[in-house]
C-alpha positions as CSV (number, residue, x, y, z in Angstrom):
1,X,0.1,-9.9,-30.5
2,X,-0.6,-6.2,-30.2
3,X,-4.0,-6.8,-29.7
4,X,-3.5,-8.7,-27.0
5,X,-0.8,-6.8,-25.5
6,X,-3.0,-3.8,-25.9
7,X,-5.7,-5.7,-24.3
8,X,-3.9,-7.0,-21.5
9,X,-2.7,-3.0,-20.7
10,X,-6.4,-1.6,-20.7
11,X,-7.5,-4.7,-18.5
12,X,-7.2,-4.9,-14.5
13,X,-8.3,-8.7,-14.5
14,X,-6.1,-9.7,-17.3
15,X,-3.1,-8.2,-15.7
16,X,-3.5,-9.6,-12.2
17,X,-4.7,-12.4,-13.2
18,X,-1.4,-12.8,-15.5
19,X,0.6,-11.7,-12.5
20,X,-1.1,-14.5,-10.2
21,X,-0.5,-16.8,-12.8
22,X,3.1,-16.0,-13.4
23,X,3.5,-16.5,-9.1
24,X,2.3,-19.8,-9.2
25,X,4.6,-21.0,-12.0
26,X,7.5,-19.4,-10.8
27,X,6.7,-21.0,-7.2
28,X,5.7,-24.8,-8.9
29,X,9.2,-24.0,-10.6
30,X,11.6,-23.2,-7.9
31,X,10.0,-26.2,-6.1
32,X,11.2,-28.4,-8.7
33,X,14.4,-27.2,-8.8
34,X,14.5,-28.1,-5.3
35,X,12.9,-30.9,-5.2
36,X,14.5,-32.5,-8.5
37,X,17.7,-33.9,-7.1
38,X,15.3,-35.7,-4.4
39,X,13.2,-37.0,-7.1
40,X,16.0,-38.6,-8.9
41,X,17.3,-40.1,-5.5
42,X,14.5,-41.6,-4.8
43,X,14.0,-43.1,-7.8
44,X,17.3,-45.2,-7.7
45,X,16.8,-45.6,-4.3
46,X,13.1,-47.6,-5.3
47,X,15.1,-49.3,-8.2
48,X,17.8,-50.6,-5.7
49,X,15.2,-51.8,-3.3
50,X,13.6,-54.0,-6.1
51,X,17.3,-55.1,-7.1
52,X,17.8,-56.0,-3.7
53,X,14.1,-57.7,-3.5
54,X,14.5,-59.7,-6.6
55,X,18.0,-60.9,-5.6
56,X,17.4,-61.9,-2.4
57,X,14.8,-64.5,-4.0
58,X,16.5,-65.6,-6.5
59,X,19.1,-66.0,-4.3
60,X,17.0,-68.7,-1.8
61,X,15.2,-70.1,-5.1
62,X,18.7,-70.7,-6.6
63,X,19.9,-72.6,-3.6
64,X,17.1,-75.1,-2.8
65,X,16.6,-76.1,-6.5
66,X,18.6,-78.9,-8.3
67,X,21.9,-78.1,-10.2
68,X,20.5,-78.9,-13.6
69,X,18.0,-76.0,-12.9
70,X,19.5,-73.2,-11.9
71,X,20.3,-72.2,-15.4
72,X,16.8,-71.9,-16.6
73,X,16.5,-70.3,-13.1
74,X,18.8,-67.7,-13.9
75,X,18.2,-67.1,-17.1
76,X,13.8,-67.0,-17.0
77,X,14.5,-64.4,-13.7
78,X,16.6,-61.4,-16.0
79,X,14.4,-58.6,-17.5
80,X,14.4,-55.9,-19.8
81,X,16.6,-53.5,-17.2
82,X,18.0,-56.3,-14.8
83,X,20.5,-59.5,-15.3
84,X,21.3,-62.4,-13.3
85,X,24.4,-64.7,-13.8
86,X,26.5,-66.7,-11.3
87,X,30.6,-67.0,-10.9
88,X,32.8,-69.0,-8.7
89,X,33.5,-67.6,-5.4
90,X,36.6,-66.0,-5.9
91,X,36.7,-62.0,-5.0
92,X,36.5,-59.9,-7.9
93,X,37.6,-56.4,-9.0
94,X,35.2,-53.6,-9.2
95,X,36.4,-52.8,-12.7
96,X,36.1,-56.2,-14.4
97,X,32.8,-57.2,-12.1
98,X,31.1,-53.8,-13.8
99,X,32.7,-54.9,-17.7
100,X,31.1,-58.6,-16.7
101,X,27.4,-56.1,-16.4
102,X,28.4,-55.3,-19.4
103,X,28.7,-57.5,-21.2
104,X,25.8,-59.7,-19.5
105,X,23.8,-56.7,-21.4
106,X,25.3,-56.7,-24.3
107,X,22.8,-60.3,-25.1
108,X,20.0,-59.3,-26.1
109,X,16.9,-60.8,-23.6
110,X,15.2,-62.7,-26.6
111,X,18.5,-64.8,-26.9
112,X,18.0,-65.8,-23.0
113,X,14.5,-67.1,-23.4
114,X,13.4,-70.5,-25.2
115,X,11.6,-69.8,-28.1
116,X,8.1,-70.3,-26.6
117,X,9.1,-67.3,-24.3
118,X,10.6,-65.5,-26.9
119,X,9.4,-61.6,-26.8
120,X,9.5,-58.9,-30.1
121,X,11.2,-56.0,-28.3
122,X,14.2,-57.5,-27.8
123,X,16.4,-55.1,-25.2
124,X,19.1,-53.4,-26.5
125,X,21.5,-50.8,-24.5
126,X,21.6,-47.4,-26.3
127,X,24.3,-46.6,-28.2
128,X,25.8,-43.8,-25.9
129,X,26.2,-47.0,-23.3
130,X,29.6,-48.3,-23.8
131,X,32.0,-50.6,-22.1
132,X,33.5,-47.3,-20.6
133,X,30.0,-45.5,-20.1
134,X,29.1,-48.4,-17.4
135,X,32.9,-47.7,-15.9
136,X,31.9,-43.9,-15.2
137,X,31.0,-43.2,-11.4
138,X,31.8,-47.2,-10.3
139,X,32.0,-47.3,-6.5
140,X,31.4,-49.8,-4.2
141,X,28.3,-48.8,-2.1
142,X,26.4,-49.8,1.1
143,X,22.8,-51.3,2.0
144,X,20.4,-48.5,1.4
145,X,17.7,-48.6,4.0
146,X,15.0,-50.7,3.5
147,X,16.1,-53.2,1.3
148,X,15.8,-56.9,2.0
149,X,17.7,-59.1,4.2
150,X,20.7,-60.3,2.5
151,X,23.5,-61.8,3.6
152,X,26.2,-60.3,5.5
153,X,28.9,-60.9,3.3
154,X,26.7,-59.7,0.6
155,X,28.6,-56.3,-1.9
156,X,26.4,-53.9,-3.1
157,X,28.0,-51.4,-6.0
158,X,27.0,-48.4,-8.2
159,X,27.8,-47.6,-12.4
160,X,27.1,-45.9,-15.2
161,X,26.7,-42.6,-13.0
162,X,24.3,-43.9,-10.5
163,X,22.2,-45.1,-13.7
164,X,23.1,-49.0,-13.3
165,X,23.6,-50.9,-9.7
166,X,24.6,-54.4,-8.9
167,X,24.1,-56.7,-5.7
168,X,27.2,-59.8,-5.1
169,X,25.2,-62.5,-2.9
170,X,27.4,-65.2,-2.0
171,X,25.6,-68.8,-2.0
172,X,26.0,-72.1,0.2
173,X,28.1,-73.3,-2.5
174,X,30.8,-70.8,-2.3
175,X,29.7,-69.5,-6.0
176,X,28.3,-66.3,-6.3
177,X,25.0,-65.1,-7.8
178,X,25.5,-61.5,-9.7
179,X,22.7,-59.3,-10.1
180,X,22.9,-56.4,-12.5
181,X,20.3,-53.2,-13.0
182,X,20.4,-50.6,-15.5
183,X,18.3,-47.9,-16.5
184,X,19.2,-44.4,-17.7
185,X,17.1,-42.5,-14.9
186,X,16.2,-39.2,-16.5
187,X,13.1,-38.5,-14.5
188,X,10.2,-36.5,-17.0
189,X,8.0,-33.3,-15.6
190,X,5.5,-35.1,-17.8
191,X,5.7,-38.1,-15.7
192,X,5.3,-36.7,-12.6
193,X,1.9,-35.3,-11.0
194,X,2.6,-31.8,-11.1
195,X,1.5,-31.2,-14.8
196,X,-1.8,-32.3,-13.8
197,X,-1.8,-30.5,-10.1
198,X,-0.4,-27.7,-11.6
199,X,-3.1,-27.7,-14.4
200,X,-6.3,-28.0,-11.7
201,X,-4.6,-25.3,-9.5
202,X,-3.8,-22.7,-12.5
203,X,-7.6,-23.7,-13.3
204,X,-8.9,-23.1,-9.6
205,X,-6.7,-20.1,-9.0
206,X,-8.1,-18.4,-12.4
207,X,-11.9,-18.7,-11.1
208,X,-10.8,-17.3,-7.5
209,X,-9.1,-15.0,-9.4
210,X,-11.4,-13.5,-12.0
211,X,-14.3,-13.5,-9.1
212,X,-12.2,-11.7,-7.0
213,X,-11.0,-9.4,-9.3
214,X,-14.3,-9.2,-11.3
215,X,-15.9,-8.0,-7.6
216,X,-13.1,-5.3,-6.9
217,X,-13.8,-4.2,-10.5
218,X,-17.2,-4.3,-11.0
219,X,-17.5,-1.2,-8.5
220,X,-14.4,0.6,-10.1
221,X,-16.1,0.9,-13.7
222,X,-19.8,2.2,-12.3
223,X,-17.4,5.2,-10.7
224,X,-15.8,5.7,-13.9
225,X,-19.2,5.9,-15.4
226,X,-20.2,7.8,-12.8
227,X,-16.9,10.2,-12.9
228,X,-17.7,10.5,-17.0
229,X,-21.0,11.4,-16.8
230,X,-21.0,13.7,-13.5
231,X,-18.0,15.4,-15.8
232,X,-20.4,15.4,-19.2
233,X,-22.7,17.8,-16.6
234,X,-25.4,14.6,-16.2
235,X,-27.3,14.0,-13.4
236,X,-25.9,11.0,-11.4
237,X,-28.0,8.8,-9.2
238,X,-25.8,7.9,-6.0
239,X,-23.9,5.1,-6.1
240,X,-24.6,1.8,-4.4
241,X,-21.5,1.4,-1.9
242,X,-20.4,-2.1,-2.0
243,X,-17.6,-4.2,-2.5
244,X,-13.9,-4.1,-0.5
245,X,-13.8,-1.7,2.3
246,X,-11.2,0.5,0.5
247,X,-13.8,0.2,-2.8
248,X,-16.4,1.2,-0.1
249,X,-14.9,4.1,1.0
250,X,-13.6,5.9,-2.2
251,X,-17.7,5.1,-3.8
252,X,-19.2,7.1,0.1
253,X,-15.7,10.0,-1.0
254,X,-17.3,9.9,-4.4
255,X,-21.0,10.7,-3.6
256,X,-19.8,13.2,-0.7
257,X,-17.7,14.9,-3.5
258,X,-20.8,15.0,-5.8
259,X,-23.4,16.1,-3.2
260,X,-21.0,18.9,-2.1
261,X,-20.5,20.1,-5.6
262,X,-24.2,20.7,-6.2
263,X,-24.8,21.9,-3.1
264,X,-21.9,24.9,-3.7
265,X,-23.0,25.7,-7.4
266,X,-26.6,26.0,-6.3
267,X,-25.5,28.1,-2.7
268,X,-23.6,30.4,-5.4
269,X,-26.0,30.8,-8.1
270,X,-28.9,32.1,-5.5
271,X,-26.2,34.0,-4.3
272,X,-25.7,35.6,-7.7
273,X,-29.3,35.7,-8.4
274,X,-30.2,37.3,-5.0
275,X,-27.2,40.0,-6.1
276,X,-28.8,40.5,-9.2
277,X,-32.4,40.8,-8.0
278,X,-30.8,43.6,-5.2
279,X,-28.9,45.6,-8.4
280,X,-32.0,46.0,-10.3
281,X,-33.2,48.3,-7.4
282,X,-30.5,50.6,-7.3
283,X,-30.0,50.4,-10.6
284,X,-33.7,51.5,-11.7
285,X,-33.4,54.2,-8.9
286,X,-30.1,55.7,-10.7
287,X,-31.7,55.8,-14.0
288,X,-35.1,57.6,-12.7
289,X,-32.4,60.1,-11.2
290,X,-30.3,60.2,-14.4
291,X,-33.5,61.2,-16.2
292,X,-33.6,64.7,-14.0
293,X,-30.5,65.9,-14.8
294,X,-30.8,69.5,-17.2
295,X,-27.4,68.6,-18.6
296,X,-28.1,66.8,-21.9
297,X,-24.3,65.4,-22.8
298,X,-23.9,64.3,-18.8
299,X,-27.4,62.5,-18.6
300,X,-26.3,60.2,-21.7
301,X,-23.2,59.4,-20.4
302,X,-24.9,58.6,-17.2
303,X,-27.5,56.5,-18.9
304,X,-24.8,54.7,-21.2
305,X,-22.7,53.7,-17.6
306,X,-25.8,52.5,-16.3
307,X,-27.0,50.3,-19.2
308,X,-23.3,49.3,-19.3
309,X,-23.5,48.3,-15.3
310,X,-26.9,46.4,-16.1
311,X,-26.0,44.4,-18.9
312,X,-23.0,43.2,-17.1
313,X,-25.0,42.2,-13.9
314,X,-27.7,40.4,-16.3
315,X,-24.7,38.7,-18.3
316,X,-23.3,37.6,-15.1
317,X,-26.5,36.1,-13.7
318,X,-26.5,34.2,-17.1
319,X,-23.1,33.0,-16.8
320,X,-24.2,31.4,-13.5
321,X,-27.4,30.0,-14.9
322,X,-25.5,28.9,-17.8
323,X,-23.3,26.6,-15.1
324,X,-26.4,25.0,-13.4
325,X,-28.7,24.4,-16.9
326,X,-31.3,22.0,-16.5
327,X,-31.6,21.2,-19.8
328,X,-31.4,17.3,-20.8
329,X,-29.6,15.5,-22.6
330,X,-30.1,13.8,-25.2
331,X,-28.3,11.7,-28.5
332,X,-28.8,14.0,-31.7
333,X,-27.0,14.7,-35.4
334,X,-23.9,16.9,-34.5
335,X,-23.5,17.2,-38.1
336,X,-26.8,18.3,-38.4
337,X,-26.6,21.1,-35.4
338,X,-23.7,22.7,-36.6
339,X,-24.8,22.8,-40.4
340,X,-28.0,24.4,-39.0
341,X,-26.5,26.9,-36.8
342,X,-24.1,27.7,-39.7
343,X,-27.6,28.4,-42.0
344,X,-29.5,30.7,-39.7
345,X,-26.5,32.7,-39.5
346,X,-25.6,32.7,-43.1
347,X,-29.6,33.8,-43.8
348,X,-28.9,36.4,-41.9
349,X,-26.2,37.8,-44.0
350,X,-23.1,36.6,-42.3
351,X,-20.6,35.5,-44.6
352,X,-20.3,31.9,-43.3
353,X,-19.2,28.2,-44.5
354,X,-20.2,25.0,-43.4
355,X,-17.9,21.9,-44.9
356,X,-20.2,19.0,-45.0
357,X,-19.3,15.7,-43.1
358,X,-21.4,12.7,-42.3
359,X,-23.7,12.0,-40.0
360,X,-22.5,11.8,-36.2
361,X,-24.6,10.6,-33.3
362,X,-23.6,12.3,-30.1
363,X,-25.3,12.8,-26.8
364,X,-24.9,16.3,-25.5
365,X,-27.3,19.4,-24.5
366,X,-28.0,20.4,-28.3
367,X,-29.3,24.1,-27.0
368,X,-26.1,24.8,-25.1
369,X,-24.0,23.4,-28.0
370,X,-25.4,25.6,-29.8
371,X,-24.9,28.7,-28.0
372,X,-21.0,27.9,-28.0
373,X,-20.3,27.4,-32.1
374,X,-23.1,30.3,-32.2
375,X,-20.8,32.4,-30.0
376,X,-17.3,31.4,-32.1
377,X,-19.0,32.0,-35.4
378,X,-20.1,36.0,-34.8
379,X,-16.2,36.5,-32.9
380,X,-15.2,35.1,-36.2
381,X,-17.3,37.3,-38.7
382,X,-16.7,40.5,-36.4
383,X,-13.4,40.5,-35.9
384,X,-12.1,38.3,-39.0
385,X,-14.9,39.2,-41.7
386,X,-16.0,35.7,-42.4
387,X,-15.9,32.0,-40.6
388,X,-15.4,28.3,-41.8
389,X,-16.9,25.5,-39.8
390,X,-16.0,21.7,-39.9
391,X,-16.3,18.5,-38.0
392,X,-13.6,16.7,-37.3
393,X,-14.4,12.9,-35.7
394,X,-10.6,11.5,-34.2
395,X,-10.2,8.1,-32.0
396,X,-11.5,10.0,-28.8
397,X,-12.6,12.8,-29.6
398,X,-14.9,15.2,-31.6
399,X,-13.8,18.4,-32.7
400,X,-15.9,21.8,-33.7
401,X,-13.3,24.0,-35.9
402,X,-14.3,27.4,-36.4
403,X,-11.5,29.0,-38.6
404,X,-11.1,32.6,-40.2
405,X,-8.3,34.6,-42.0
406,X,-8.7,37.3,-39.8
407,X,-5.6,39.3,-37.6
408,X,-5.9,36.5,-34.8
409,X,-5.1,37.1,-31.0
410,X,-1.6,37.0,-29.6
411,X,-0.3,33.9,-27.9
412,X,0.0,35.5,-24.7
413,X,-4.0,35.9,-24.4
414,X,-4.6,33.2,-26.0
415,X,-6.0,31.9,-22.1
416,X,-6.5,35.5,-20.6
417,X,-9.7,36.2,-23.2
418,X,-11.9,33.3,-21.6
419,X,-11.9,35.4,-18.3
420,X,-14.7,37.5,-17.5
421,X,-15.4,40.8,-18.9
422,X,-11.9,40.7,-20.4
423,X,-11.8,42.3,-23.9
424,X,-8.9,43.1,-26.2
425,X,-10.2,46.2,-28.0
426,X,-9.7,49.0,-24.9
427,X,-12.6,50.9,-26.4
428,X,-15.2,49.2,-23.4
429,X,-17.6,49.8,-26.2
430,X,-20.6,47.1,-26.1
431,X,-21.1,48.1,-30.1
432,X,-17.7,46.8,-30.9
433,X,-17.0,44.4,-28.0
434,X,-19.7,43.3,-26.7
435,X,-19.3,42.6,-22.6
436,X,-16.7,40.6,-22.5
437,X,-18.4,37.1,-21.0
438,X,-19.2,35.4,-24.5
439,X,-16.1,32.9,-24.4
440,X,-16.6,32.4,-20.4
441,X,-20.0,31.1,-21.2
442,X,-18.7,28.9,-24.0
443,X,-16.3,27.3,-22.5
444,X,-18.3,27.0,-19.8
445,X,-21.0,25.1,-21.6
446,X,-18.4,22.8,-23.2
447,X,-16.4,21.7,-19.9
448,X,-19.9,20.9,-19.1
449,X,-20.1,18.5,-21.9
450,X,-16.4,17.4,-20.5
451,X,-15.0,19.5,-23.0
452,X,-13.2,22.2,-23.7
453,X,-12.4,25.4,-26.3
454,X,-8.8,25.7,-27.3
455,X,-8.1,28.8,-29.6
456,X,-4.7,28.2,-31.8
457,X,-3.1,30.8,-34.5
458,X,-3.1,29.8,-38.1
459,X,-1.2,31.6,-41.0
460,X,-3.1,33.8,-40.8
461,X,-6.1,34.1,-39.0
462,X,-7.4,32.1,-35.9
463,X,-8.7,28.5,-35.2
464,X,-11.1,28.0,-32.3
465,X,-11.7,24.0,-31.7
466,X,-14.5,22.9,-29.3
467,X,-13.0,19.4,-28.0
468,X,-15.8,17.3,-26.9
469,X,-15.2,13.8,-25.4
470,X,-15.7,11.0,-28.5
């Protein structure tokens, strides 16, 4: 049951397909309720009719046949649900007319018919029908509409709650021919048509549905796909805009969005690139002019500012080239990429540890990867001495821990080092700091991947956790 309740949560044409469904059942239902009290009144109403039918020709077959007959007559004309008996003339209370029913049912039909005619199911009243049962809800009654032509003088009467009716015909004799029905008339759903229509149209309304909902969907999950891998840093063809006109629109918003977004990042990064090719110039001039002045201790300062200013211009420009990489991508061994990164440094004397884990297929830019757990590892070993990598695989995502024991970062720049050119150490010094763009570009490179870097404390030391998408 979770399953499917999980199921029905994550899926659009399950859930309005369930919600159509549940529409039409409460609507079939109401209309039954409504309906049900007509049901039942036309049911007694056709029962009455065929009461009235079957006495009016008894009554004329009674008359014209010969006295020693109109026993047999009588008693080969009763059924399962009707009796037939004749009385003198002589008016009769509703009461003991309705106990005469009665007790006309209480003989079983078998007993009424020769032996030749003689059936197996003999009828017998159910045992809730009593004496007293037939005596609930008697009332004398009128013609219902439709029924045949009786005479005038004829009584019609209700019992047993509206179950059982009776029909007095007076006859040329003066005597009387009674005619008795009962039937307990509770009316089935399951003998009605609306299983069956509702059936076909919870069938018909299903296919409408799930076309319906399948061609509103269809266009939905390609801009998911889309959203994912335009967020993953992919390349993403334009979509095909089809379906609804509100599907339509948000698929011509969607490709707008994307084409704007590549136009910006590539109007900025010539921008950058055209600042950076105009800095070298200036830059190359202030050196060559550096280089003339007498005073030793002032022209290495100079020449330290200016190697300072051109390593930041050239770290800048790679930040921005960094953002608009061209490099593919491509499904590889994550396990395998970290392990080797976590080699080459430890070959060259960094004190690093790779925990083994199994084998992992991802899709990602393997170079850029790369660069970030290369970038987190030396942080590690400069400021905490040492570094331990992992993998850690979870339900929806994949994790990169980089993990040392070293004095950590406190939590209020926890966020504040990932923005450019911001150090903690106030020494500016590039031999102890570096520039300062290292974590920009990382996490850079993984909210390409739709990732992201998240640096938490430990006891002691620091854990920095790529977070790519699983």
């Amino acid at each position: 049951m979770r399953h499917l309740f999980g199921f029905w949560q994550k899926s659009l044409t399950a859930q309005l397909l369930s919600w159509m469904l549940i529409a039409l059942f409460a609507s079939q239902a109401i209309g039954l309720v409504i309906m049900w009290d007509y049901l039942q009144a036309d049911l007694r109403a056709s029962a009455r009719a065929e009461l009235s039918n079957r006495a009016a020709a008894v009554s004329r077959l009674v008359e014209t046949a010969p006295d020693e007959l109109r026993y047999d007559l009588i008693r080969i004309s009763s059924t399962d649900t009707s009796r037939f008996w004749i009385s003198d003339g002589r008016p009769v209370a509703l009461d003991q007319w309705v106990q005469q029913a009665f007790a006309q049912f209480q003989i079983p039909l078998s007993e009424m018919l020769s032996d030749e005619d003689r059936v197996d199911n003999a009828n017998r009243l159910p045992a809730s029908a009593d004496a007293q049962y037939f005596l609930d809800g008697a009332t004398w009654t009128m013609p219902a509409a439709g029924q045949a032509e009786l005479p005038v003088m004829a009584r019609y009467l209700d019992y047993a709650k509206r179950s059982g009716a009776g029909v007095i015909v007076p006859l040329d004799d003066g005597q009387v021919l009674n005619a008795a029905f009962y039937k307990a008339i509770n009316p089935s759903i399951w003998r009605t048509h609306l299983p069956l229509s509702l059936t076909l149209t919870a069938i018909l309304v299903s296919l409408v549905g799930v076309l319906t909902i399948r061609r509103i969907a269809s266009p939905l999950r390609q801009l998911t796909q889309a959203a994912e891998t335009l967020g993953r840093g992919e390349p993403v063809s334009p979509l095909r805009e089809s379906g609804p006109e509100d599907i339509r629109r948000m698929t011509i918003a969607f490709n707008s969005m994307q084409e704007r977004l590549h136009r910006f990042v590539a109007d900025r990064t010539r921008m950058l690139a055209a600042i950076g090719h105009d800095l070298r110039t200036p830059l190359t001039t202030l050196r060559l002019r550096a280089e003339l002045v007498e005073d030793a201790e002032l022209q290495e300062r100079m020449l330290d500012t200016i190697d300072e200013m051109q390593a930041m211009t050239e770290s800048t420009l790679s930040l921005a080239r960094q953002e608009t990489s061209a490099e593919q991508t491509r499904t590889i061994d994550l396990s395998a990429l970290v392990e080797s990164v976590c080699d080459d440094l430890a070959e060259l004397g960094q004190p690093v540890r790779f925990l083994p884990s199994e084998r992992l297929n991802y899709r990602c830019r393997p170079e850029g990867l790369r660069r970030v757990i290369r970038n987190l590892i030396e942080n590690a070993v400069r400021y905490a001495g040492g570094a331990e990598v992992r993998l850690v695989v979870e339900a929806s995502t994949v994790k990169i821990l980089v993990e040392d024991d070293g004095p950590g970062i406190p939590l209020d720049s926890v966020e504040e080092v990932f923005a450019p050119f911001f150090r903690l150490e106030s020494s500016r010094s590039r031999e102890t700091g570096g520039i300062g763009l290292g974590l920009s570009i990382a996490r850079a490179i993984a909210r390409q991947h739709g990732g992201d870097i998240i640096l938490s404390s430990r006891e002691p030391g620091l854990q920095a956790a790529v977070v790519l998408p699983g």
